[in-house]
N, C-alpha and C positions, 0 to 999 in steps of 0.2 A: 364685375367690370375691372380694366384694368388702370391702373393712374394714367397712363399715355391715352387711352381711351375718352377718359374727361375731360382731360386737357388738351390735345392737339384740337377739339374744335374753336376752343376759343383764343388761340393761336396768331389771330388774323389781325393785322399792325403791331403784332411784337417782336421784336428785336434782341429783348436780353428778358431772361428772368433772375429775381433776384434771389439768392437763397438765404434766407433770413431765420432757419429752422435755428432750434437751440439746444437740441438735446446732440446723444449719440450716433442719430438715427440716419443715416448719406440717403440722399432717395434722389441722386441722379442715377445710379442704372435704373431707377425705373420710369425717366420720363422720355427715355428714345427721342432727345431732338431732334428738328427738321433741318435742314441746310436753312444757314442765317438766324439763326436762334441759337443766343451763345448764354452761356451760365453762369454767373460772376455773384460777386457777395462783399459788398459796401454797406455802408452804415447813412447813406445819403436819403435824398426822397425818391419815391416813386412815384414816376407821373406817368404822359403819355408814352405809348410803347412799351413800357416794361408791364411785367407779371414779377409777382413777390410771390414766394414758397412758404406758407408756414404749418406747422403743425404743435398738436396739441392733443394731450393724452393723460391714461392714469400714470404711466411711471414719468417722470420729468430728467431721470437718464437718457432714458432712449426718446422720449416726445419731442422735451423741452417743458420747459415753465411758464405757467399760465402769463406773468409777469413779464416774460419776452415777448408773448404773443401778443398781448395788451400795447406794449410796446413797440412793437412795431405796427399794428393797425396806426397810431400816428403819424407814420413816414407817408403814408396813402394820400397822393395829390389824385386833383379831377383828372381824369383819362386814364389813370393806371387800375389796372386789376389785380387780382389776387388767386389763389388759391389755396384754401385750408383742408389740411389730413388729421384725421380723428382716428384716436388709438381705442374712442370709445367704443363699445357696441351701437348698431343703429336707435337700439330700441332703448337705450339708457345716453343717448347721446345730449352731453351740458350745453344745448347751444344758448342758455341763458346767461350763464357766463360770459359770453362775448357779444350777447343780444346788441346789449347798451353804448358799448364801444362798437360794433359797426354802423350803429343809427349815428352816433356822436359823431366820427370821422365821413360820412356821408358815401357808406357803403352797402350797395344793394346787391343781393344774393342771387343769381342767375339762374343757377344750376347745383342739384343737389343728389350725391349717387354711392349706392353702397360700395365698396371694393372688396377684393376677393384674396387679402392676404391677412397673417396668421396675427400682426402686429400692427394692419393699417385697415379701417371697419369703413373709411365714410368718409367724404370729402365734398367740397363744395366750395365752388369758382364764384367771388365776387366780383365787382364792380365798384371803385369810386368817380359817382358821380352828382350832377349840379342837377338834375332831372329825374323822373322817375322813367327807365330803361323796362323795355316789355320783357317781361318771365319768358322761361325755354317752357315748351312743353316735356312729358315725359324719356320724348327720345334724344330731348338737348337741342330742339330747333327752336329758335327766336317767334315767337306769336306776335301777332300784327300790333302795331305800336299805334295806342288811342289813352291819353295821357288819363281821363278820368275814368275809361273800362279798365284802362288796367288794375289802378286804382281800387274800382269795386272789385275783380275779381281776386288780387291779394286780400282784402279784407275779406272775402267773405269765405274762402280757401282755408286761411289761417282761423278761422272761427269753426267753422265744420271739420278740419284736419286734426283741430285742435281736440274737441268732444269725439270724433273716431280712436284716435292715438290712444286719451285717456280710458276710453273702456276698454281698447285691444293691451294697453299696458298692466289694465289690474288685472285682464285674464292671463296674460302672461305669465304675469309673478304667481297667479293661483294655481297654472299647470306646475311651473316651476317647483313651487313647494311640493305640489302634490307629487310629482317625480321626484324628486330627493326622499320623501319619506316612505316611499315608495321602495326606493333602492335603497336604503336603509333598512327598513322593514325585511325584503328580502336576504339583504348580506347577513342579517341577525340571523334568519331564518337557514340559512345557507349555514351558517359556520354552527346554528346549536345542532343540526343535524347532524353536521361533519361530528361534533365531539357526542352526539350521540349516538354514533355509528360506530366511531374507534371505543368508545366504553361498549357498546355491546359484543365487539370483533372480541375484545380483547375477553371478557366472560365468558364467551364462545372459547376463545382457545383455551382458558383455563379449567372449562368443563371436560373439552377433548383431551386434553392433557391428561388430566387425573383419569378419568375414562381409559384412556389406551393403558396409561402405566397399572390401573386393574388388572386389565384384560392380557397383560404383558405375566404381570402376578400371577394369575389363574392360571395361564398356558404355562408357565415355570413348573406349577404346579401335578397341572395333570399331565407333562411330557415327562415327568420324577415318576408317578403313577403307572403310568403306562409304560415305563421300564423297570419298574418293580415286576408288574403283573409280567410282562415277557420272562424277567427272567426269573421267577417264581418255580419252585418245583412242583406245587400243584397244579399248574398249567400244563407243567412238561409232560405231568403224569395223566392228564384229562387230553393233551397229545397225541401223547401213546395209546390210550384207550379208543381213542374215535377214530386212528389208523388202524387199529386190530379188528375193531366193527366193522369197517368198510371194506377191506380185502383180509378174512379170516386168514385162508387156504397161505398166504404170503406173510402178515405181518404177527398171525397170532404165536405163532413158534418162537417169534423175536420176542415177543411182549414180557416174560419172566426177565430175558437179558436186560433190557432196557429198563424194566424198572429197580433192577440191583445194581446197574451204572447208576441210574439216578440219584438211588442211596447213599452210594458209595460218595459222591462227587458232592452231595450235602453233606457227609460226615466230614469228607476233606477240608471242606470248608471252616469246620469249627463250630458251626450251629445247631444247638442240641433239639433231639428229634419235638417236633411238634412246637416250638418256638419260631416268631415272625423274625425276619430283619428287621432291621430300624430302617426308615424311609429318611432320606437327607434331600431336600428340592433344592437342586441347582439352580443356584441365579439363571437368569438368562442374559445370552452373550448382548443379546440389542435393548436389554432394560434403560444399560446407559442413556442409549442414541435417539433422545426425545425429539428425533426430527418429523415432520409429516412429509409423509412419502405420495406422491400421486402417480400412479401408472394408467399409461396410454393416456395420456391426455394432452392437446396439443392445444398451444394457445402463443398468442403475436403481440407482443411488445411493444408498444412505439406512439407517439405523442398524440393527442385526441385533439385534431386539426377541423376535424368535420361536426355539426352538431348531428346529436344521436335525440332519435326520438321512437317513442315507444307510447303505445296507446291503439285506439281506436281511429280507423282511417277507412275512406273509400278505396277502392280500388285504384281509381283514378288518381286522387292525392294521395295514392303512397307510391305508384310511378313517379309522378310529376317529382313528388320530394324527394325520392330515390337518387335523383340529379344528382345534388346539393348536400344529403343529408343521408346520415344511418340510419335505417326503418325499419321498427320492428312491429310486426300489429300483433297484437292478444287478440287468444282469446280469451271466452269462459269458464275455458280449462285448464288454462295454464299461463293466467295472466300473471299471480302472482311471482309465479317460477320465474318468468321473464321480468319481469319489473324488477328481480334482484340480479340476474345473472347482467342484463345489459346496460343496470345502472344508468341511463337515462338522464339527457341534459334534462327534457322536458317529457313530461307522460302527459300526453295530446289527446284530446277526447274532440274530433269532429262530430255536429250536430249531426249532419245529413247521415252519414253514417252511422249513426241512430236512430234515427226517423224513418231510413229506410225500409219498404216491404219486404229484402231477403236478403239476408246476411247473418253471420254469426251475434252479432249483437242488434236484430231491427226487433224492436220494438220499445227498444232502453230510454225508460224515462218518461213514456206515456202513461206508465201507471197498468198498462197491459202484461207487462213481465215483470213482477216483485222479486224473482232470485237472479234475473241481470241486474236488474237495480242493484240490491246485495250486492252483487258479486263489484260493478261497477263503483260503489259506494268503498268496497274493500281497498281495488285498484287505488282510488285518489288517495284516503287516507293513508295508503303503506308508502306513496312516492314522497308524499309530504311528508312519512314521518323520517322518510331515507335523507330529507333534506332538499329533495328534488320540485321544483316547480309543476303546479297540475294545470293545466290550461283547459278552456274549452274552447272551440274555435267557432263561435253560432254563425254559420253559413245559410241557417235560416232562421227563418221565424220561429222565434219561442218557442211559442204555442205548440208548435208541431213534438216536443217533446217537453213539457214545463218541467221534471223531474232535475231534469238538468242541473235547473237552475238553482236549485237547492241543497247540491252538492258545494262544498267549501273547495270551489278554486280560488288558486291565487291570483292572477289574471282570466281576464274573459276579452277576445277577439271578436270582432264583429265585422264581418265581410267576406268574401271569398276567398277564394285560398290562390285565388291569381290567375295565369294561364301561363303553361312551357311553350315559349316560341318555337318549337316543335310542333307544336300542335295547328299552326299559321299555314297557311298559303302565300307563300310570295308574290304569287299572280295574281292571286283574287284580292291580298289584303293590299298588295304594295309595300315601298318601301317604309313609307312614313307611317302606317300601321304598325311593323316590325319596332321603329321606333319608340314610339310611344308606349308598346305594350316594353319593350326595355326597359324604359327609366323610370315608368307610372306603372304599370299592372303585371310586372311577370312573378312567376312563383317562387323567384330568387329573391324578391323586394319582400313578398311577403315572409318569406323565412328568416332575411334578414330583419323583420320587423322583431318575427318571433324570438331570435338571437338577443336584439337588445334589452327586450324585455324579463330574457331569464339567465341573462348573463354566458351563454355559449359561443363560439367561434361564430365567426359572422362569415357568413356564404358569398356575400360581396368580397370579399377579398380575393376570391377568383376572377374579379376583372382587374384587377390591378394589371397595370402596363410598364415595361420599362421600355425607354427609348436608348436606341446607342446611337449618339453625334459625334462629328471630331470639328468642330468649330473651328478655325483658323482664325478670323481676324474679327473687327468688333461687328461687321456688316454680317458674319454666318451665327457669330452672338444673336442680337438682333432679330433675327431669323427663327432663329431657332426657340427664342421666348415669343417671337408672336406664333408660330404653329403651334407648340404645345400649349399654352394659356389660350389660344383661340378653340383649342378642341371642344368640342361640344361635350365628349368624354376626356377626360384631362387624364394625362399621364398620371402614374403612380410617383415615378423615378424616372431622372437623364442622369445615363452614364458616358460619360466623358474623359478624354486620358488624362487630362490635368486640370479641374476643377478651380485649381489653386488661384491659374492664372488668366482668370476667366469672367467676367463681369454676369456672375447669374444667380446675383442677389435676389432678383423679380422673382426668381424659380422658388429657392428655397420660403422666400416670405409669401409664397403662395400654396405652401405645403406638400410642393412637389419636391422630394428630394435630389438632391444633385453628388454625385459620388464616382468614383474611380471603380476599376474591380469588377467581379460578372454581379449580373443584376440578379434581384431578391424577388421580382412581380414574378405572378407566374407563365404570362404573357413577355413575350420581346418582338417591338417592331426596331428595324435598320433604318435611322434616320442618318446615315453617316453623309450621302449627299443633300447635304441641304439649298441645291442648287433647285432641285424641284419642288411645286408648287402642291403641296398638300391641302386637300379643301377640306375645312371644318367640321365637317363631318366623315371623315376618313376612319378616325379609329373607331366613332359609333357604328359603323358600318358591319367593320371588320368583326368587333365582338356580338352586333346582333346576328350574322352570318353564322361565328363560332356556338354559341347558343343554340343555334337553329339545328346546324351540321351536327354539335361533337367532333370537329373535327381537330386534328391536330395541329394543319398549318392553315393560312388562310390568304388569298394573294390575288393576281389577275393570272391570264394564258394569253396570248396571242390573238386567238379565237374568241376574245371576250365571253367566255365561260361564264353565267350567272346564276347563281345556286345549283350547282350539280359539282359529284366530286369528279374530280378530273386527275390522272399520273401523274401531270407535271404540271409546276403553274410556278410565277415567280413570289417567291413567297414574303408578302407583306406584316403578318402576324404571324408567329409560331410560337409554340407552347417551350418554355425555357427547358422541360426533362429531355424533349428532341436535340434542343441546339447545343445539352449540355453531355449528351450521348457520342455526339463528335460525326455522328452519320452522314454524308455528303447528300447535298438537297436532290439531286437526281437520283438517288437510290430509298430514298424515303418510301413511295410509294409499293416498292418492289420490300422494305422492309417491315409491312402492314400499316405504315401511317398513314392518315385517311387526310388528303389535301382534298382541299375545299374551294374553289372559286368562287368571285363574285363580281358581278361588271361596278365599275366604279370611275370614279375619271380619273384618268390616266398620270401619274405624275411627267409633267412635260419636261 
């Protein structure tokens, strides 16, 4: 939720708010006044008609000090309200801290709601008053006012909310831990492998080393040899001999001559008859050049953006992951080869595709095939000992393979492996199917599950969005933070020409970045007029669409075009490598880019 979201509905009879914060922290761009509510900051009381601003946090820089906040609860007359920002998390939030001082000033809490920026977690709209004022429900509306129900129903709220909280708080902290030693555990595991991987490379090179400069020696050796033996006169003369055997009638009339040249030309020499030469082995010219050489072999350079997985996989989930991810499946014959060559974020072992009745590996783990086991047993242990994470992904029951489970993963997943909105019908499922299988169930979520848990690039990072605005004045400001914070998918990034001079504080403390220059998502929609009316669901649209398609750009046509690719269409999302290639949008399709339609409602 956003602050203007909390706050304008309790709005009604006020006039001024007061801003009484005390730390660093300006949090007027983010309260979007209405005409007639003006913003001021006195030291006087507040009564009727005003709202007072305060906030309270861990840092007392940026919050304020518990000591102002205290402090000003005092200025609170009957009729004025309040509004308090917590810099704490929901779930560690002190409101016993200020418990006592808003019972004492006779201040009753209304409404209470998390928010959704990087530095402000929680807030909550009171009331000073002489009565007890009826609670909002969940969605901030006023429940019917019955002075002794109401009564019962805080008391007995705060008693059950209270025993919920406490046992949802110590589970928290026990996941908490258990994830920190977790990623711990792993990062040890990750780096003793890394340095047992460079001590092993490194043994390796220095066994190849001394091996080739052998083998270097040797060849030095016998290429001395085998130019002795060529130019040896008992060779010349065993020559001679095996030419006079093979054409008498021509060579054997020669054969006296030739061997008294031969004489001759050893005597020349100086080496008395029936004495050897000395043999002298020439170094060899490349003894020096201890480099290793690789011919024909062709390999691509360039950063590991995508996670790589390698293991055991259905047919089905190594498409699906194929999407999103490098997939390499083993087998039984050459799992090890590959578990070194592709070096593997994760070595993936899916149940079903071991349970199955026909595949390379169906029967692993039932106790039916003892040398896939082995063999499978080999795979985990050589990933693990590469330093690489083993998973196993139980998409079924145990039972149907117990073997499994008795393998030393590091992690074990439990649930399906998702579904690729590919795989959907947009007429049978609808739109809001497409959606939910988006944000809840698609095979992007669950890979990105698998990402966080083994430290790899996270596949979610393919819907990052950047938006381009040119805001003019504070009314397309304005605008332009309530369409991207209203997105149901929230932008990545707004790129704007001059950030500087521009009130979109709300953006950045919302973790949306705001910045000059070409954008970094890989996604870019054109929000430059911000005169049209974009509905909150626009850009989940667009990227359930792009999912669906693969497509490169994604837009309307004329024709209201709905899931079918279409030439031309005005394009609403498009992939940043297109916009960055400089190709003009009417020649897109004519350039193999696949534009993709989708009916939507129209920006008016």
């Amino acid at each position: 939720m956003r602050l203007t979201d909390l706050l304008h509905p309790h709005l009604d009879d006020v006039t001024s708010v007061v801003d009484a914060t005390g730390g660093g922290l300006r949090l007027d761009p983010y309260l979007h006044l209405p005409p007639g509510v003006g913003l001021t900051r006195h030291e006087e009381l507040v009564g009727q008609g005003e709202l007072m601003l305060l906030c309270y946090g861990p840092d007392p820089s940026l919050h304020g000090d518990e000591a102002d906040c205290l402090a000003a609860l005092e200025r609170m007359r009957p009729g004025g309200r309040g509004l308090i920002v917590f810099g704490h998390p929901g779930t560690d939030l002190p409101y016993h801290r200020l418990l006592d001082a808003l019972v004492a000033h006779r201040c009753q809490v209304l409404h209470a709601a998390s928010l959704g920026y990087t530095h402000l977690h929680a807030g909550a709209v009171f009331a000073c008053t002489e009565e007890l004022l009826p609670p909002h429900d969940w969605f901030g509306h006023p429940l019917p006012a019955d002075g002794f129900a109401t009564a019962l129903r805080i008391a007995d709220e705060y008693v059950l909310a209270d025993f919920v909280s406490r046992s949802q708080r110590a589970r928290l902290i026990d996941l908490e831990r258990a994830a920190e030693e977790s990623a711990r555990a792993l990062e040890t595991a990750r780096e003793d492998g890394l340095a047992e991987r460079l001590a092993a490379a490194v043994r390796d090179k220095e066994q190849l080393t001394s091996a080739l400069r052998r083998a270097r020696e040797r060849t030095g050796v016998l290429e001395a040899r085998v130019t002795m033996l060529e130019g040896s006169t008992s060779l010349r003369v065993g020559k001679a001999l095996v030419s006079a055997a093979r054409s008498p009638k021509r060579r054997a009339a020669r054969l006296p001559g030739e061997l008294y040249g031969l004489w001759r030309q050893r005597k020349a020499k100086g080496g008395p008859t029936g004495s050897r030469p000395r043999v002298v082995a020439p170094a060899p010219e490349s003894q020096a050049d201890d480099r290793f050489h690789l011919s024909h072999r062709a390999m691509s350079v360039a950063p590991r953006d995508r996670l790589v997985l390698t293991g055991v996989l259905t047919d089905r989930t190594a498409r699906d992951f194929a999407a999103d991810a490098v997939v390499a499946r083993v087998l039984p014959h050459d799992g090890r080869l590959l578990v070194e060559r592709t070096d593997p974020d994760v070595f993936l072992v899916q149940l079903s595709a071991c349970a199955a009745e026909d595949g390379a590996w169906s029967l692993t783990g039932t106790g039916l095939a003892p040398d896939l086991d082995r063999r499978l047993a080999e795979l985990v242990d050589q990933a693990r000992g590469l330093g690489r994470a083993a998973v196993l992904w139980r998409d079924g029951p145990a039972s149907s393979a117990p073997g499994l489970s008795l393998l030393p993963w590091d992690t074990v997943l439990d649930g399906d492996t998702g579904t690729a909105l590919c795989r959907l019908d947009p007429v049978t499922d609808g739109r809001d199917r497409l959606r939910d299988v988006f944000l809840q169930d698609s095979t992007r979520l669950r890979l990105a599950r698998l990402a966080a848990l083994t430290g790899g690039p996270d596949p979610l990072a393919e819907r990052r969005i950047a938006v381009l605005a040119a805001p003019r004045d504070a009314t397309d400001v304005a605008r332009l933070v309530a369409q991207t914070l209203g997105q149901l998918h929230r932008p990545a990034e707004v790129i704007v020409p001059d950030p500087a001079g521009l009130a979109l504080d709300e953006l950045t403390a919302a973790s949306v970045a705001v910045h000059a220059g070409p954008p970094t998502a890989p996604w870019v929609a054109d929000w430059t007029d911000l005169t049209e009316d974009r509905p909150d669901t626009l850009l989940l649209d667009l990227l359930c669409a792009q999912e669906f398609s693969g497509a490169d750009a994604v837009g309307h046509t004329p024709a209201a075009d709905d899931y079918a690719f279409v030439p031309a269409l005005k394009p609403l999302l498009v992939r940043r490598s297109l916009l960055d290639s400089g190709t003009p949008p009417d020649s897109w399709s004519r350039a193999g880019h696949r534009l993709f339609a989708v009916r939507g409602k129209e920006p008016s």
